[in-house]
C-alpha positions in Angstrom: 14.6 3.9 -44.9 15.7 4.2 -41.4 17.2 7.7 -40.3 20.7 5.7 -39.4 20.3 4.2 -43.4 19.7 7.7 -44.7 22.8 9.2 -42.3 24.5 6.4 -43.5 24.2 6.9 -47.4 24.8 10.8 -47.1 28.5 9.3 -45.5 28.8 7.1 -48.9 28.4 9.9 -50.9 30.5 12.2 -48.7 33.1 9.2 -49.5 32.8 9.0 -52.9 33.1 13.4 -53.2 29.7 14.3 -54.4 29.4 17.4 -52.1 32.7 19.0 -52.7 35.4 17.4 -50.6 37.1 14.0 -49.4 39.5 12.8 -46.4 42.4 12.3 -47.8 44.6 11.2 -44.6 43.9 8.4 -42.0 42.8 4.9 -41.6 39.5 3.9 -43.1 38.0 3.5 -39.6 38.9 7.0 -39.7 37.6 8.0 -43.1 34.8 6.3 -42.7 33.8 8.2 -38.7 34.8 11.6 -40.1 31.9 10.7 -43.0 28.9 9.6 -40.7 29.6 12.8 -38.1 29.4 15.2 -41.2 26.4 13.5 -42.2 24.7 13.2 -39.3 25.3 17.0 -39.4 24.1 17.7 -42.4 20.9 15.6 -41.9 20.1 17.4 -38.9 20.7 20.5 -40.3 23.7 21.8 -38.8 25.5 22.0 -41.9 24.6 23.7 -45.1 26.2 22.3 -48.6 26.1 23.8 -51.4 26.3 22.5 -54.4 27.4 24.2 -57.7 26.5 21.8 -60.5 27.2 23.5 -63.8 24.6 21.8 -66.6 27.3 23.2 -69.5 
């Protein structure tokens, strides 16, 4: 896997909510550039998720 196909499936799964949030306004052009700049973030480290996942 490429590093633009790894960026690229971290933005899928910030689409689809897994860490915690979603866009809810603008176009999907939109949407979908506010996804692969928080992912290239995360995948270079700049941002931190947390995630709480409750096994109850």
């Amino acid at each position: 896997m490429t590093e633009q196909q790894k960026i690229e499936a971290i933005a899928n799964d910030i689409q689809d909510g897994i860490y915690g949030w979603t866009q809810k306004c603008g176009t999907e052009w939109q949407k979908w550039t506010y996804s692969l700049n928080q992912a290239r973030k995360i995948y270079d480290g700049e941002l931190i998720i947390q995630l709480n996942i409750d096994n109850e």
